[in-house]
C-alpha positions in Angstrom: 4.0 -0.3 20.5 5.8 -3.2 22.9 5.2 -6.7 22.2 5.8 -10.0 24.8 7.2 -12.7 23.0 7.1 -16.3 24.5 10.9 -16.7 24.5 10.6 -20.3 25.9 7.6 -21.9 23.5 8.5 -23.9 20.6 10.6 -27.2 19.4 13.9 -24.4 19.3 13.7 -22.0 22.2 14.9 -20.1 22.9 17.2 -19.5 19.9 14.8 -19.1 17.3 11.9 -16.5 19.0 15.1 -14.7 20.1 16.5 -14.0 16.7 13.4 -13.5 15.6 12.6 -11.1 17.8 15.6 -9.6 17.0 15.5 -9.5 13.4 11.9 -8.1 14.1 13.4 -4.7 15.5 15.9 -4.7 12.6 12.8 -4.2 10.0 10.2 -2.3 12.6 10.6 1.3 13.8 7.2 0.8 14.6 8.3 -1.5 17.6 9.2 1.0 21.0 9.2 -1.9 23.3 10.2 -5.7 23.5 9.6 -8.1 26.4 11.3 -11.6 25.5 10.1 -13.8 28.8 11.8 -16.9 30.2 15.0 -17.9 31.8 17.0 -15.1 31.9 20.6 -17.1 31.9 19.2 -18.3 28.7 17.6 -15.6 27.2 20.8 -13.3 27.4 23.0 -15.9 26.5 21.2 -16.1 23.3 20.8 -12.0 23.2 24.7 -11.7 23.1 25.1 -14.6 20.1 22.6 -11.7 17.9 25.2 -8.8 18.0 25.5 -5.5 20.1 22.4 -5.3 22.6 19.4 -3.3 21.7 17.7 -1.1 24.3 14.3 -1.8 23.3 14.6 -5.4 24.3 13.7 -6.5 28.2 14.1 -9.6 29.6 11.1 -10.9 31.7 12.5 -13.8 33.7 10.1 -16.7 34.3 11.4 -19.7 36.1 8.9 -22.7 34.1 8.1 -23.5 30.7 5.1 -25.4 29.1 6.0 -28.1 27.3 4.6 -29.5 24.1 3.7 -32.9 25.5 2.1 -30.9 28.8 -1.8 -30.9 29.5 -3.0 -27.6 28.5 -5.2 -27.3 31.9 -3.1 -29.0 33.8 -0.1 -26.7 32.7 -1.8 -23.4 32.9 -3.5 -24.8 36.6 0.0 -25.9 38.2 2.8 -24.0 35.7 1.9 -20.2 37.3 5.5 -18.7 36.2 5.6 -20.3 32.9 7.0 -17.9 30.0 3.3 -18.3 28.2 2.0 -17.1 31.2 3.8 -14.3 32.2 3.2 -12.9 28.9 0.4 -12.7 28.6 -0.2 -11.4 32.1 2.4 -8.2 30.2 -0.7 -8.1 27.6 -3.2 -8.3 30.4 -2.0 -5.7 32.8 -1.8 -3.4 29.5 2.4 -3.5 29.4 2.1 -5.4 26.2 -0.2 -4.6 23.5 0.1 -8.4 21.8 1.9 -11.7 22.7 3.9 -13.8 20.7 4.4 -17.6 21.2 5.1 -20.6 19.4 4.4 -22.9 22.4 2.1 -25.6 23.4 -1.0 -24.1 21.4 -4.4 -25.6 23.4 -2.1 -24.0 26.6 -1.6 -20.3 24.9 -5.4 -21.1 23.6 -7.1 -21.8 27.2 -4.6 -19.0 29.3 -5.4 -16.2 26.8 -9.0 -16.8 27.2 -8.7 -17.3 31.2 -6.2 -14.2 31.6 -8.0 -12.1 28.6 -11.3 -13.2 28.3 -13.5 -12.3 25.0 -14.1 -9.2 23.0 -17.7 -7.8 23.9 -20.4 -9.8 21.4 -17.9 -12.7 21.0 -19.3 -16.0 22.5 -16.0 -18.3 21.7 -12.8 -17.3 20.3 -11.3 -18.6 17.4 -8.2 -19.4 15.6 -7.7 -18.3 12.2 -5.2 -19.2 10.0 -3.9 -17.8 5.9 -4.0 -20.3 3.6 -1.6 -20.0 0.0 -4.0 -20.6 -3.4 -3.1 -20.2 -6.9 -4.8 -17.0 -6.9 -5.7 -15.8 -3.8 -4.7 -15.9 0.3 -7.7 -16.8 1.7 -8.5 -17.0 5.9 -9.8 -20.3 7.3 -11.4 -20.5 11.0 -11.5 -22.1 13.3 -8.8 -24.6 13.1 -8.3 -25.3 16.8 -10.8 -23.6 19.7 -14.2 -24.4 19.3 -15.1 -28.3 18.2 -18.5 -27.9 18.8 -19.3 -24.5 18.0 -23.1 -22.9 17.3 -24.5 -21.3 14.2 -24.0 -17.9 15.9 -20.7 -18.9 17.1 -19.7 -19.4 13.1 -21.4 -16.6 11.7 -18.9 -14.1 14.4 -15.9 -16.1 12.6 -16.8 -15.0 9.5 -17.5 -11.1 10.5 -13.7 -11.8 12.3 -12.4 -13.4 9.3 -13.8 -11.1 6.8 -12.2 -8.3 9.0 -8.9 -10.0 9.2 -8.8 -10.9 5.3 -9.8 -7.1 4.7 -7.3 -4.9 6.8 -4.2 -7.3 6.7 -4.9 -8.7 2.9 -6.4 -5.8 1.7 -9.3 -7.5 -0.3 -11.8 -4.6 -0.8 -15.3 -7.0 -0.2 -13.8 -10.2 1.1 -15.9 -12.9 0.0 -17.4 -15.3 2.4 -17.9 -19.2 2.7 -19.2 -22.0 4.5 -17.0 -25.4 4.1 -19.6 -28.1 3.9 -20.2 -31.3 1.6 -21.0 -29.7 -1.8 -21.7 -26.5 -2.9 -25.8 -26.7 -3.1 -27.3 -24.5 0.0 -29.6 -27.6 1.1 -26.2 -29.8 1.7 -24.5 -29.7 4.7 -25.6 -30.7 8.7 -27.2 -29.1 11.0 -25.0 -26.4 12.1 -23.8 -25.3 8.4 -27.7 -24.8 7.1 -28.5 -22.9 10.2 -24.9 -20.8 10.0 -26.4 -20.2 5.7 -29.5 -19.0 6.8 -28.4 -16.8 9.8 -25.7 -15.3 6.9 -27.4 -14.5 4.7 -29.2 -12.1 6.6 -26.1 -10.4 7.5 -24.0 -7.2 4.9 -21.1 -9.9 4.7 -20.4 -10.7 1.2 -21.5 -14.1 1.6 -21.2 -16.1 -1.9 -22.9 -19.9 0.1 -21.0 -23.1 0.6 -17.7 -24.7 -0.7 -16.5 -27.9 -0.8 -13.1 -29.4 -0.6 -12.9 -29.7 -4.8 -13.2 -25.5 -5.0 -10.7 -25.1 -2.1 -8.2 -23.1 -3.7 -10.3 -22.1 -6.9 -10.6 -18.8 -5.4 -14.2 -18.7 -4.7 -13.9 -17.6 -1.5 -11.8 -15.5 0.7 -12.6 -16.5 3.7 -13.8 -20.2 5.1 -15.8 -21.0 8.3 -16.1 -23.7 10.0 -15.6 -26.0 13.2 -12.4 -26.5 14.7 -12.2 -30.0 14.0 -13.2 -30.1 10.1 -10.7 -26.8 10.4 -8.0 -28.8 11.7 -8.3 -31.7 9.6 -8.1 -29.7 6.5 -5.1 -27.7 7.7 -2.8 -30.4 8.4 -4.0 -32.2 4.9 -2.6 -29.1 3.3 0.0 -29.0 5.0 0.8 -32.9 4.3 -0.2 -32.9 0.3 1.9 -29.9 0.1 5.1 -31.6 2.2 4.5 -35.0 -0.5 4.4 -33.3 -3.6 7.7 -31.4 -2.9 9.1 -35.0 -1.7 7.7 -36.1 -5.0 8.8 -33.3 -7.5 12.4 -33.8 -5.6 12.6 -37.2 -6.3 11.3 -37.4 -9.6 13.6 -34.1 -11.0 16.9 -36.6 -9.7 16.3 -39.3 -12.0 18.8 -38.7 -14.4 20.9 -35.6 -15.8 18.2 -34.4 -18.1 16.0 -33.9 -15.8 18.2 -31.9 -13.1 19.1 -29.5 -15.7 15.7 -29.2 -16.3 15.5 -28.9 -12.8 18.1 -26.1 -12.7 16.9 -24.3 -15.6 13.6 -23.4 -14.0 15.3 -23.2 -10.5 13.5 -19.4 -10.2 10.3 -20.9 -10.9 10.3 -23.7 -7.8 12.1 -20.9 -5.9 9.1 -18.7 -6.4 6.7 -21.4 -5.5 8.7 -22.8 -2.4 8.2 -18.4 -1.3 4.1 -18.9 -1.9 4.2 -22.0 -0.1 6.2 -20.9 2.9 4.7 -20.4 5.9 6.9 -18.8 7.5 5.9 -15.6 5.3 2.7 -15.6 7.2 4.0 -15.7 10.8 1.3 -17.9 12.3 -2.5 -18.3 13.4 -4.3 -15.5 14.8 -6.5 -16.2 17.7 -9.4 -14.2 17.0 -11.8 -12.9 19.5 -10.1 -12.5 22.8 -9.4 -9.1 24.5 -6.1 -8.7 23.1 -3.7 -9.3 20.4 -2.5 -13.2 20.4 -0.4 -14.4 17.7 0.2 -18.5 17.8 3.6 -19.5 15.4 4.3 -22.7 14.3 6.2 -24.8 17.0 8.9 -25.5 14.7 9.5 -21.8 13.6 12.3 -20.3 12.4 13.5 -17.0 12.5 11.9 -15.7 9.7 8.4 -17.3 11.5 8.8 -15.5 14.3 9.6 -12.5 12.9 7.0 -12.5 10.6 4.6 -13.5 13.5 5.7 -10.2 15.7 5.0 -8.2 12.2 1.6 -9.3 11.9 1.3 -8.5 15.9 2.0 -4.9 15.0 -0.3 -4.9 12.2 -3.3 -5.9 14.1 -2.4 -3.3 16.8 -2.0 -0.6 14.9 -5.0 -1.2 12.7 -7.3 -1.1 16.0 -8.6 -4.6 15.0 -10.6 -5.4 18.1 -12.4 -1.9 17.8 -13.3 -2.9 14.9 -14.2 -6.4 15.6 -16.9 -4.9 18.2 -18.1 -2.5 16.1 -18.7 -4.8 12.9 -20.5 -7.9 15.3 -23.0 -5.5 17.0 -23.8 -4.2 13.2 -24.4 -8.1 11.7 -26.0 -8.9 15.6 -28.6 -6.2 15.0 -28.8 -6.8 11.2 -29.9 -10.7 12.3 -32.5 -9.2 15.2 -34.0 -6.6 12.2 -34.8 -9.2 9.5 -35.8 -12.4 12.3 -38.3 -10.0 13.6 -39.4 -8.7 10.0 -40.7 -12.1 9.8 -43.9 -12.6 10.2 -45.1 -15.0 12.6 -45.7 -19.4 11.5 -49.2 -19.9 11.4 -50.3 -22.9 14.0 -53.4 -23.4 12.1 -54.1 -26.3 10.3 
């Protein structure tokens, strides 16, 4: 299996994707190959600060780098030797089997779909993302392609998403949501009643809609919806989460009693902080392309990027884009079987 990793993307490149790429081979066997592109000065002078060389690593040299603050367009259009770019032209010319970045995300979003295009019976790729719940991991898409996405467009999320929370979580019969306004099946707009309808007719374990209050009740295993509700509810979970550590911190050093209670049940936050962590889950997943994409955090560490490459070799191995076209063409022709079992509306009055 080889892998391009983005060497350049990210608040700390290249030091972080290259020790974790490194750290990756440490704990993969699996892994036969290893492109890390971008400036090669760089790159090997942050090769020789990980230890003795390993011959499973190559350095791609790319002479540009897409920025954070860049216009995705713009920098894809005008930035042709980035280190985005040339790795994914490694996944596109079949060098590479998946790419790796934690770089300018609407940039990786919009070359990956120029350079890769779309899985046969995908319309619009996705981005995916595992969220931590009491109980459960559950998958929420989109969280950053499609703002204005159609019914059909949502109801190939969930066959994705269902796919991804089944081979990589290992839930049996993943069940399947709609994130709307309440729970009822007659609440919601126009595109969640139409994505309902058009799901229910499909084999997906579909359990209806869920609301922000049932979030992480674990009802559901896997949530659809547009990118920009997607989004939104992402970096709230991500906030709430950052303000009630800020919060427990604070309040556990108001006096001595409390920081030995504090210290006393030191596993148990430790065991949370681990749950919470997303650098356990490696990144976002962006789901429907012709190829393996794998978006980490911009500020990853190590352990991110590592864990980012490990869920790249997951999703390679388990043929998930084989599957993908196999399971959409199922659901597609399930949808055509029941809309045409139908019988016609009457224009009599």
């Amino acid at each position: 299996m080889k892998i391009a990793v983005d060497a350049m993307g990210g608040d700390f490149a290249p030091a972080n994707p290259v020790a974790g790429a490194v750290e990756a081979l440490h704990s993969n066997n699996h892994i036969s190959h290893l492109y890390l592109v971008g400036d090669k000065t760089r790159v090997e002078a942050e090769l020789r600060r990980q230890g003795p060389p390993d011959s499973r690593i190559e350095i791609v040299h790319a002479s540009e780098i897409i920025e954070m603050h860049d216009s995705p367009v713009q920098a894809v259009r005008h930035k042709k030797d980035s280190s985005m770019g040339r790795a994914i032209d490694l996944v596109k010319l079949g060098e590479a089997d998946a790419i790796v970045s934690a770089g300018n995300t609407g940039a990786l979003m919009t070359s990956a779909l120029l350079k890769l295009r779309t899985l046969e019976g995908v319309d619009r790729p996705g981005l995916a993302v595992l969220i931590p719940a009491p109980e459960n991991v559950f998958v929420l898409m989109d969280v950053g392609v499609n703002l204005e996405p159609r019914p059909e467009n949502l109801v190939q999320y969930a066959v994705m998403s269902s796919l991804y929370s089944q081979q990589i979580l290992k839930y049996q019969n993943p069940r399947v949501a709609v994130f709307s306004i309440g729970s009822e099946d007659m609440k919601g707009n126009e595109l969640t009643l139409e994505t309902h309808k058009l799901l229910k007719q499909t084999s997906l374990n579909f359990i209806g809609n869920i609301d922000g209050h049932d979030l992480f009740a674990n009802i559901a295993d896997v949530i659809i919806t547009d990118a920009f509700v997607g989004n939104a509810v992402l970096k709230s979970c991500e906030s709430a989460a950052r303000v009630v550590g800020k919060w427990l911190k604070q309040e556990m050093m108001r006096n001595p009693l409390r920081m030995l209670g504090g210290l006393l049940a030191r596993g148990a936050f430790r065991a949370i902080l681990r749950k919470a962590d997303p650098d356990e889950y490696g990144g976002a997943v962006l789901l429907g392309i012709n190829g393996v994409c794998i978006k980490a955090h911009g500020a990853s560490t190590p352990k991110a990027i590592k864990n980012a490459i490990r869920l790249a070799t997951e999703f390679v191995e388990g043929q998930f884009n084989e599957h993908i076209i196999e399971r959409l063409k199922h659901v597609h022709d399930q949808i055509q079987q029941t809309t045409s079992a139908q019988p016609p509306v009457s224009t009599n009055s």
